[in-house]
C-alpha atoms as one frame of an Amber mdcrd trajectory, in Angstrom:
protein
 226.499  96.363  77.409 225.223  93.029  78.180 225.088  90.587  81.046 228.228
  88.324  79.533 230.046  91.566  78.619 230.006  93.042  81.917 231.094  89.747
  83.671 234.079  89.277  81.172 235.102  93.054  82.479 234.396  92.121  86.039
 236.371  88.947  85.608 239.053  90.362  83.976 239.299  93.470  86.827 239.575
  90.765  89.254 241.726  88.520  87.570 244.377  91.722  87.194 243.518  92.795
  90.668 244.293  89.062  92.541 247.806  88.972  90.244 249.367  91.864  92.396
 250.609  91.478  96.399 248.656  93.509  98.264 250.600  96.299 100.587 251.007
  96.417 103.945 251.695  99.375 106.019 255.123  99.289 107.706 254.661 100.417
 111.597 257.502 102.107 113.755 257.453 101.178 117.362 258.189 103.169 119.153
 256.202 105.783 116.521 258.505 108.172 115.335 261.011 109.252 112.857 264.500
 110.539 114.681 265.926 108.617 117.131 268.854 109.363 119.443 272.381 107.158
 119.689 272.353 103.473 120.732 268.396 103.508 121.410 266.319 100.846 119.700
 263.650 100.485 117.016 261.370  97.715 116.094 259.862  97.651 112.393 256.556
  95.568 111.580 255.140  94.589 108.259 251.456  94.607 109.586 249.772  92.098
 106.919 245.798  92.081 107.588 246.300  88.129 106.386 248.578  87.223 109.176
 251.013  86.360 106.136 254.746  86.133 107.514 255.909  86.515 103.650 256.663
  89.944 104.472 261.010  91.324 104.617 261.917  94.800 105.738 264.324  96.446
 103.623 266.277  99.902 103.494 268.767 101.994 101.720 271.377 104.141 104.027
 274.908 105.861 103.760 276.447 101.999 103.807 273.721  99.864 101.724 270.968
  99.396  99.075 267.944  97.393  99.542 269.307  94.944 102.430 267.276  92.997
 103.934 267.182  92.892 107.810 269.148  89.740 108.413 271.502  92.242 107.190
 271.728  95.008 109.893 268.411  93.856 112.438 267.318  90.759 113.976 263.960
  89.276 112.247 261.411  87.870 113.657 258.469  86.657 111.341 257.276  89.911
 109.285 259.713  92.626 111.666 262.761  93.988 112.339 264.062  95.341 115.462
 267.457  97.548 115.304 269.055  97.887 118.604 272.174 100.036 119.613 271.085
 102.901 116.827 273.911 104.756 115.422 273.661 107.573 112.497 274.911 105.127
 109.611 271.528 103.983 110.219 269.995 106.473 109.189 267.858 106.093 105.947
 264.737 105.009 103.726 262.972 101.818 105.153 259.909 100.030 103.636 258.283
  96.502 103.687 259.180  94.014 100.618 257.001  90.620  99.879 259.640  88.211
  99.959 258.952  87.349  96.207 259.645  91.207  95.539 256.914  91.788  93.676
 255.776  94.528  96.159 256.409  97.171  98.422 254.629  98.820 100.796 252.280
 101.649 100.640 254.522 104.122 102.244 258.610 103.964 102.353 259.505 105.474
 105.629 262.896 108.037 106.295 264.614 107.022 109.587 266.837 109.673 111.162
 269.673 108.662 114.366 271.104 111.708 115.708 274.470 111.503 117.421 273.686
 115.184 119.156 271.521 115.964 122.191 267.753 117.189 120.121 265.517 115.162
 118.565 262.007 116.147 116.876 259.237 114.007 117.261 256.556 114.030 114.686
 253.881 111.685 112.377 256.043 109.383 111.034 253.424 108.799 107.842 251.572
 111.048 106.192 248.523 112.517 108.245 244.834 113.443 106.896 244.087 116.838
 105.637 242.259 118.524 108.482 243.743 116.938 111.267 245.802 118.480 114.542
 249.830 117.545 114.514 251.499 118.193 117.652 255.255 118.247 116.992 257.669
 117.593 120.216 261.502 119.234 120.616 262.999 116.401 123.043 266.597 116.853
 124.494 268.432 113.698 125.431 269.555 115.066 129.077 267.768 116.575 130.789
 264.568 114.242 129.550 262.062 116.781 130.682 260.135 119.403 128.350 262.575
 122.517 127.824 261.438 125.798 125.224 262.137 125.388 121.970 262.007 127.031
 118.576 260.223 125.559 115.365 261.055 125.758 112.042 259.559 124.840 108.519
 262.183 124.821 105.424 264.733 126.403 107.520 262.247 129.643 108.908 261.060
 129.673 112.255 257.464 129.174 112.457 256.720 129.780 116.368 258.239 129.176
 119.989 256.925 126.151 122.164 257.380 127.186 125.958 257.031 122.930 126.725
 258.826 121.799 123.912 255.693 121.606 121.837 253.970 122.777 118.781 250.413
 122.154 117.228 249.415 122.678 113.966 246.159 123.216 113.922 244.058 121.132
 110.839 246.862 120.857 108.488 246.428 121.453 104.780 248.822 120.684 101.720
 250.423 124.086 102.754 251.375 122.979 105.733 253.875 120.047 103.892 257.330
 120.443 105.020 260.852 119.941 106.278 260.287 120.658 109.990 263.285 120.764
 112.738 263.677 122.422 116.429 265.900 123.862 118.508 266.037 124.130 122.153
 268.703 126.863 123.871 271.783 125.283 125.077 271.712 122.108 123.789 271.431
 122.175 119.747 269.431 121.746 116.749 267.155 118.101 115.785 267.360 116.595
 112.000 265.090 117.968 110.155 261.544 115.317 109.265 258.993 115.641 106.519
 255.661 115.991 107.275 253.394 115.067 104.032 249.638 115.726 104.227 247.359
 112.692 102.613 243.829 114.582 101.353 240.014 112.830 101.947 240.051 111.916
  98.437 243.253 110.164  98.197 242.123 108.294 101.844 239.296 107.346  99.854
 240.796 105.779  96.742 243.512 103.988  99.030 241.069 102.596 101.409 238.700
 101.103  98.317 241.721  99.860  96.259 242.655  98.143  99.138 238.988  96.274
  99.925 239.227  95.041  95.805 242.531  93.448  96.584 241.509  92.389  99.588
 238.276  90.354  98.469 240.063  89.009  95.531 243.109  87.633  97.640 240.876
  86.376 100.185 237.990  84.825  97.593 239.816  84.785  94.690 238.570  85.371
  91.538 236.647  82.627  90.613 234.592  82.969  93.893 233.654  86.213  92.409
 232.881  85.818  89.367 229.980  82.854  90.484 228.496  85.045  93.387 228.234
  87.947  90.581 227.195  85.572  87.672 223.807  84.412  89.144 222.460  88.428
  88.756 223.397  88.996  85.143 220.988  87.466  82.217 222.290  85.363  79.515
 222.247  87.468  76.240 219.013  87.279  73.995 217.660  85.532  76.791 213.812
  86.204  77.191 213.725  84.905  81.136 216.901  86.711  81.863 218.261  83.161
  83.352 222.246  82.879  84.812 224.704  82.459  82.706 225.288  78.210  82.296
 228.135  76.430  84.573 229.864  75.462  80.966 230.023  79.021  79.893 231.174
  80.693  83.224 234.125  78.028  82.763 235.044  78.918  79.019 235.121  82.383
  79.999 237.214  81.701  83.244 239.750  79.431  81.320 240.126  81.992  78.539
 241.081  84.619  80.477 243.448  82.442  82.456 245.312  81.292  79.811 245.262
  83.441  77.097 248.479  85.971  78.889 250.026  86.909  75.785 248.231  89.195
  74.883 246.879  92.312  76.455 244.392  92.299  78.852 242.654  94.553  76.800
 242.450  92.470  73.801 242.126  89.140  76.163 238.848  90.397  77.317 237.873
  91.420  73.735 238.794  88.025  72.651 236.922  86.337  75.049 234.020  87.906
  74.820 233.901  87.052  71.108 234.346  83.557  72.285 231.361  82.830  74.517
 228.393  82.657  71.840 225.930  85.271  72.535 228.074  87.909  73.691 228.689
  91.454  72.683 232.279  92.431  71.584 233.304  95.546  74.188 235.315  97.388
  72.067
């Protein structure tokens, strides 16, 4: 493949790449999943760009995707819930205002009207790691035994109201709950396990849409221009300013059409250049 034919591709990754909003993680403060009656919760779109174009949304018992002027008070990019009650309870994730994305990871809230809750990693934790899972009863506050149970079978006692799993595989995926003697039984929270490999491919997605938001495209495509030779060129020169801009305002305007057959077209349109497929 030559020079122009691999900077059409790169330009047209990047050009797909800077059309989508890039995630952002939703935080829970404090960090877990079950709650008890009338405490409080604050939710936080954490954007890397300091963007405030972030809404926090949810679905419960009572309502679909409302926002948090809704049921919270906002406050730039998060949402804090005070005076918890179960109706509350539900599936809560971060929405770009323009809708056009949603975070990485939608997030299951639990308020408990009884007297146990379980605290545990409210997202998904790395393959290999420790999880310590905590059985707290609302009175008395301090650490009382309790049982621990995976899809409904008990998995071990915890003399201090705790459990560690030691470095957690895909086996160890679950619907966990606890019980302590004499004063009930917690909701029951997933625990999902997130493998190396998966870490690996989120993390680099997330650097391409990263540089492309913050450089944009065009940036790009000049920094990565001035290493590829002009076809049938003997001195292996850059391509010229007039044909970096043909091939920029192709791609840019030519929408209706696949972006496969955009790039094929504009390769075909730069003299000099290869057809890629």
């Amino acid at each position: 493949m030559r020079g122009a034919s691999w900077l059409i591709l790169l330009t047209s990754e990047l050009l797909w790449a800077s059309s989508r909003v890039l995630p952002v993680p939703l935080t829970v403060i404090p960090s877990r999943s079950q709650f008890f009656e009338y405490e409080s919760v604050t939710l936080i779109c954490e954007d890397e760009n300091g963007s405030d174009g972030w809404t926090v949304r949810r679905n419960t018992s009572r309502d679909t995707r409302a926002e948090c002027e809704d049921w919270g008070q906002p406050a730039n990019s998060s949402c804090t819930l005070t005076g918890l009650v179960p109706l509350d309870t539900g599936l809560y994730w971060c929405e770009s205002m323009s809708g056009s994305s949603s975070s990485s990871s939608s997030i299951q809230l639990s308020v408990s009207g009884g007297s146990v809750i379980l605290q545990s990693p409210v997202l998904p934790v790395m393959e290999g790691d420790d999880v310590t899972l905590s059985c707290r009863a609302k009175n008395p506050t301090h650490n009382l035994p309790a049982a621990f149970y995976k899809d409904g079978s008990f998995i071990g006692d915890g003399p201090s109201g705790h459990m560690t799993l030691l470095h957690v595989s895909s086996s160890d995926e679950g619907l966990y709950k606890c019980n302590v003697k004499g004063h009930g039984e917690s909701p029951s929270s997933r625990i999902s396990v997130k493998g190396q490999r998966e870490n690996l491919l989120h993390s680099s997605s997330t650097f391409l849409l990263s540089s492309s938001s913050l450089h944009g495209p065009l940036s790009l495509l000049s920094r990565f221009s001035a290493f590829l030779p002009v076809p049938g060129s003997a001195d292996s020169a850059p391509l010229q300013e007039a044909s970096r801009q043909k091939l920029s305002s192709c791609l840019f305007t030519d929408s209706r059409s696949s972006r496969q057959n955009r790039v094929s077209h504009c390769c075909r349109s730069v003299p000099g250049s290869e057809p890629l497929i």
